[in-house]
MITI-123441 format. One record per residue (C-alpha): y, x, z; residue in three letters. Coordinates in steps of 0.1 Angstrom, whole numbers, padded with zeros to 4 digits, always signed. Layout:
YXZALA/...
END
This chain:
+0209+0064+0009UNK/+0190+0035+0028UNK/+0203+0027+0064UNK/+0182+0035+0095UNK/+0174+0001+0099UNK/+0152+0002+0069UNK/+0117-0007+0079UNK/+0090+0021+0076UNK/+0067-0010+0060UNK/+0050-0012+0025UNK/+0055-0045+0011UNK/+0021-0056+0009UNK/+0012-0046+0047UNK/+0036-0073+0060UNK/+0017-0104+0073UNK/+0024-0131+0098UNK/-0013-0144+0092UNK/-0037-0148+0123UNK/-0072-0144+0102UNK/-0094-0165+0133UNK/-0120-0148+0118UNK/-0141-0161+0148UNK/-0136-0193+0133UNK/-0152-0186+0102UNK/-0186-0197+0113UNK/-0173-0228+0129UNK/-0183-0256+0106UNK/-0164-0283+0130UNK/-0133-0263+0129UNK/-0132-0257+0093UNK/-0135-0291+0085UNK/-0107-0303+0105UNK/-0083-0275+0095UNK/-0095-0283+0058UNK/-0081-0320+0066UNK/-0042-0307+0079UNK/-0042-0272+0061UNK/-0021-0259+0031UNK/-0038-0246+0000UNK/-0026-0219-0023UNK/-0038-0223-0058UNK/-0045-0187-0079UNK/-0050-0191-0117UNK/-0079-0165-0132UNK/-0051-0143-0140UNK/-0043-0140-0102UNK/-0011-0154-0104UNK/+0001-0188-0080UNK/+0030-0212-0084UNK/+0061-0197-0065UNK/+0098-0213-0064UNK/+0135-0204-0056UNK/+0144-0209-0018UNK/+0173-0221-0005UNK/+0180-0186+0011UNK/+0174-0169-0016UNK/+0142-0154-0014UNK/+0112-0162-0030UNK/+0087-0180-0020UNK/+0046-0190-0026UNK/+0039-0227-0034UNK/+0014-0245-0008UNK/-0004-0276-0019UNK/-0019-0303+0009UNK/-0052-0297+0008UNK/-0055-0337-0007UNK/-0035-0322-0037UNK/-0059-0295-0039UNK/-0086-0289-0072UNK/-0117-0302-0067UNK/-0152-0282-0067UNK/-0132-0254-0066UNK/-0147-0229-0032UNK/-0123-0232-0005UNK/-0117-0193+0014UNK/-0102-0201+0045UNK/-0070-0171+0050UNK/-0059-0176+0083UNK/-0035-0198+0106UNK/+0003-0193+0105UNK/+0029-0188+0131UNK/+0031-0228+0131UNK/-0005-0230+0135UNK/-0013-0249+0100UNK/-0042-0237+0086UNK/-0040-0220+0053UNK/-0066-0219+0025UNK/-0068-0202-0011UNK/-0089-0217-0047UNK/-0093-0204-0079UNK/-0084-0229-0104UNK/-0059-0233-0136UNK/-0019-0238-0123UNK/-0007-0270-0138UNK/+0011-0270-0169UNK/+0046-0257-0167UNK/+0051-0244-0136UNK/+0064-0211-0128UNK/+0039-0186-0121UNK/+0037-0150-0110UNK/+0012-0127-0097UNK/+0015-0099-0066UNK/+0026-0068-0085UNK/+0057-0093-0100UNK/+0067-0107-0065UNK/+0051-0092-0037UNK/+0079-0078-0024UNK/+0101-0105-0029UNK/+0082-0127-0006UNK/+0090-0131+0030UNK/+0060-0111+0056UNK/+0041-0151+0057UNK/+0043-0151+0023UNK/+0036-0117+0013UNK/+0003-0117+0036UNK/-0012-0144+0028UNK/-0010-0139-0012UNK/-0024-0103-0012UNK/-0053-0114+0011UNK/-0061-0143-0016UNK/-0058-0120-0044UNK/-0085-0093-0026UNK/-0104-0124-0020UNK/-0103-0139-0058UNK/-0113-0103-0071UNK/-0143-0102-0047UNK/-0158-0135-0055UNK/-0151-0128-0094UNK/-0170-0097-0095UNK/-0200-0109-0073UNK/-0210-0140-0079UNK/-0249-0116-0084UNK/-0260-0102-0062UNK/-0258-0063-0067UNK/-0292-0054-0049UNK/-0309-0081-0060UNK/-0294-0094-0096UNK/-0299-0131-0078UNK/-0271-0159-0080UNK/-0249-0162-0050UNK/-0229-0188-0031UNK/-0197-0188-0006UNK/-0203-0188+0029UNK/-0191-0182+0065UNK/-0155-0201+0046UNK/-0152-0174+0020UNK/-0155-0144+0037UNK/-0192-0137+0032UNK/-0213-0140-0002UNK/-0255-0150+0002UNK/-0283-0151-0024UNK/-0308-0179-0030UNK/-0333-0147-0007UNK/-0307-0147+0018UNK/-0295-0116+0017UNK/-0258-0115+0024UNK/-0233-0090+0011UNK/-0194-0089+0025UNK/-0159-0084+0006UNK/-0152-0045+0000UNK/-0120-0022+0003UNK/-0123+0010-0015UNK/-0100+0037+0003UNK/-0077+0060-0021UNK/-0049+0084-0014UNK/-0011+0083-0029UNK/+0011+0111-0019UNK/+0047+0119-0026UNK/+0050+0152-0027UNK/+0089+0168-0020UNK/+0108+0195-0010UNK/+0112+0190+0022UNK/+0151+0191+0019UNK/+0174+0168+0030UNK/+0205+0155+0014UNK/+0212+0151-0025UNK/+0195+0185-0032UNK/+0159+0179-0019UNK/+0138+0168-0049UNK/+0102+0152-0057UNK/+0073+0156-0075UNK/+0066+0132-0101UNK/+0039+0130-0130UNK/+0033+0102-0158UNK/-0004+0094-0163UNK/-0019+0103-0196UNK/-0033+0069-0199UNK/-0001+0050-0191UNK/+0012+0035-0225UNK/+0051+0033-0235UNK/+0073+0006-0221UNK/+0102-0010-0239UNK/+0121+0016-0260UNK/+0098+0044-0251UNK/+0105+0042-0212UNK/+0080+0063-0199UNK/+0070+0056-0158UNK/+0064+0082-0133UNK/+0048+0078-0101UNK/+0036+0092-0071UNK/+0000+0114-0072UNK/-0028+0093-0068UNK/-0071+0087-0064UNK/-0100+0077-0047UNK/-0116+0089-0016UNK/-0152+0105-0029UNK/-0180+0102-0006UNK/-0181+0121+0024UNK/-0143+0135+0020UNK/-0117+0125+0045UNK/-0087+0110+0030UNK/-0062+0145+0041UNK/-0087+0165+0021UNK/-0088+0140-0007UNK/-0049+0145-0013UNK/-0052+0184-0012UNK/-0082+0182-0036UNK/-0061+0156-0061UNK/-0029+0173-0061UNK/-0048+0207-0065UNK/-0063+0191-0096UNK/-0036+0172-0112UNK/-0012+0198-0114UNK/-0025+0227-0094UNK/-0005+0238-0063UNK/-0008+0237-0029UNK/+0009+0216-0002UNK/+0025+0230+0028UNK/+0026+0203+0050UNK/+0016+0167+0051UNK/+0022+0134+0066UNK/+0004+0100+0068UNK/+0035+0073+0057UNK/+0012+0042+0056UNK/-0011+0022+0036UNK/-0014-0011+0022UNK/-0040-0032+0005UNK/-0040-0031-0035UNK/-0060-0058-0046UNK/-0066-0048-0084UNK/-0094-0048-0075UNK/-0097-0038-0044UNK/-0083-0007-0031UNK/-0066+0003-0002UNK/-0035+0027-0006UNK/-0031+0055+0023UNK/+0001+0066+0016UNK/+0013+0104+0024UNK/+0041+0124+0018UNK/+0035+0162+0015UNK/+0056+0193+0011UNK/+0054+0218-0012UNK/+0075+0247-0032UNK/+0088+0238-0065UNK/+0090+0270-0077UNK/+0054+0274-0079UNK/+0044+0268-0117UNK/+0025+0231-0126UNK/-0008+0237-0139UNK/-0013+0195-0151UNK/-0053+0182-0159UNK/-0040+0170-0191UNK/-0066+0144-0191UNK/-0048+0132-0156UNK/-0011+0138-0159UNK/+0001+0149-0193UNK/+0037+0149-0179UNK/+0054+0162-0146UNK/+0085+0171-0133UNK/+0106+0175-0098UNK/+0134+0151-0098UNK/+0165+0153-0072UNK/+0175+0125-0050UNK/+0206+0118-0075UNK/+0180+0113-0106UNK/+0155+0088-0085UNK/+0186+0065-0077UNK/+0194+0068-0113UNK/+0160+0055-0118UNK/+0157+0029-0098UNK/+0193+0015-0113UNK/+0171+0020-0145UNK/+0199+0046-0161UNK/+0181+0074-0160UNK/+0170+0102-0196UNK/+0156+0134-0189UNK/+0182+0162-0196UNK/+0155+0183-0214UNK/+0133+0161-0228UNK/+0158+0135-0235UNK/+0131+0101-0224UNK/+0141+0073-0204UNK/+0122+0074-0176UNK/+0116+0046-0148UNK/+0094+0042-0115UNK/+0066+0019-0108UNK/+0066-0019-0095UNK/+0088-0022-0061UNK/+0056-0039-0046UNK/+0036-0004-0049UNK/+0030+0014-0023UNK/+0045+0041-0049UNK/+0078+0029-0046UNK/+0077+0026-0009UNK/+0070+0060-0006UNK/+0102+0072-0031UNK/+0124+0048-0017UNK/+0113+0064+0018UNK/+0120+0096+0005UNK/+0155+0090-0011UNK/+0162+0072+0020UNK/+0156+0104+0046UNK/+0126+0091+0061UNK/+0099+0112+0046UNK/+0089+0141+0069UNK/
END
């Protein structure tokens, strides 16, 4: 069990970062807090240089803006507590240096750290995918410091979050008995000696559908029961591309019977408190089905929401 002190916080939803976005139009401004900012470089792969701290944690490795590549576009990310300005490029890491991307570290990084990476990889994937115009088909360019994209007509087109639900659905019992609901994609290869991962429910908003009825409608299809109860937990940006998480958890009765969309979830099972802390130590094989089984990447909003579960928090 987690201690109360635990904070109800996703890992990528921690940020420090003041985005000035009133400054983006400033041309004056952005030149000067080019000449005295901090850069941080991601490779095409969405990975950045990071290093061991001297407290242990992790952290993100800023360049002087001097040190910085050249011709890459500069997207201005925000000012920090200290007030230094702090940009991000796209451009190749140097040789040798140790690299990771957000689902390996983002929640090893500190709230400064964390922020400001998963901003710069929601950025990267933006600029990637739209450097034509989608109306238009004509080339585009960087403006107003990264945050907007305009054609050589003008037109101008802004970075885009595409909502999706993730639900934990449980019990609703406390203590070592209560148990959740877990499924394994059907499109989710094999880990290492056949570890197979299971993870919360999950999928996009569709048009016109609120996010509460989007989780009714997904669990309903996925493995066909109905929920009880539920509860919004919290979200969190997901930058692969672009998503952002909302993050439930939901009751519902085990002993109704799993009717799985075998093209969605070709596995599922309830698990008890004892079994998901067996997980997360990474000891865990299914007493019926005898396959290790693990959880997904601590920086998910996935694990947040077990972890808040396991820890008593979910409601």
């Amino acid at each position: 069990m987690r201690s109360p002190e635990f904070p109800p916080t996703p890992p990528l939803a921690r940020s420090t970062l003041d985005r000035s976005a009133v400054r983006r139009r400033d041309e004056a401004w952005l030149a000067e807090a080019w000449s005295r900012g901090l850069v941080l470089v991601l490779d095409p792969r969405g990975r950045a240089q990071i290093e061991d701290r001297p407290d242990g944690q992790v952290g993100l490795v800023l360049v002087p803006t001097a040190e910085a590549p050249a011709g890459a576009e500069r997207w201005f990310l925000g000012v920090d507590p200290e007030g230094t300005a702090l940009w991000a490029v796209s451009a190749e890491l140097p040789e040798g240096v140790r690299a990771a991307s957000l689902r390996d570290v983002g929640h090893l990084l500190d709230a400064r750290d964390a922020g400001l990476f998963t901003t710069a990889a929601a950025l990267a994937n933006w600029h990637a995918s739209h450097g034509f115009s989608p109306r238009t088909g004509l080339a585009t360019t960087a403006v107003e410091a990264g945050w907007v994209r305009r054609d050589t007509d003008g037109n101008e087109m802004w970075p885009r979050t595409d909502p999706a639900m993730i639900v934990l659905v449980h019990d609703g019992v406390p203590g070592p008995e209560g148990r959740c609901l877990l499924g394994h994609n059907a499109t989710w290869p094999a880990g290492p000696d056949g570890v197979r991962r299971f993870s919360c429910l999950a999928g996009y908003v569709e048009p016109g559908e609120s996010a509460e009825a989007a989780v009714l409608r997904e669990v309903a299809e996925e493995v066909g029961i109905p929920l009880s109860s539920l509860t919004y937990a919290g979200s969190q940006s997901w930058p692969f591309p672009g998503s952002l998480m909302l993050g439930y958890h939901a009751v519902a009765d085990p002993a109704q019977q799993l009717r799985l969309e075998p093209e969605e979830i070709d596995e599922a099972h309830w698990f008890t408190r004892d079994e998901i802390a067996k997980m997360i130590a990474g000891d865990f094989v299914h007493p019926e089905t005898g396959v290790r089984m693990s959880l997904p990447m601590r920086s998910s909003i996935a694990f947040f929401l077990i972890e808040t579960w396991l820890g008593g928090f979910a409601r």
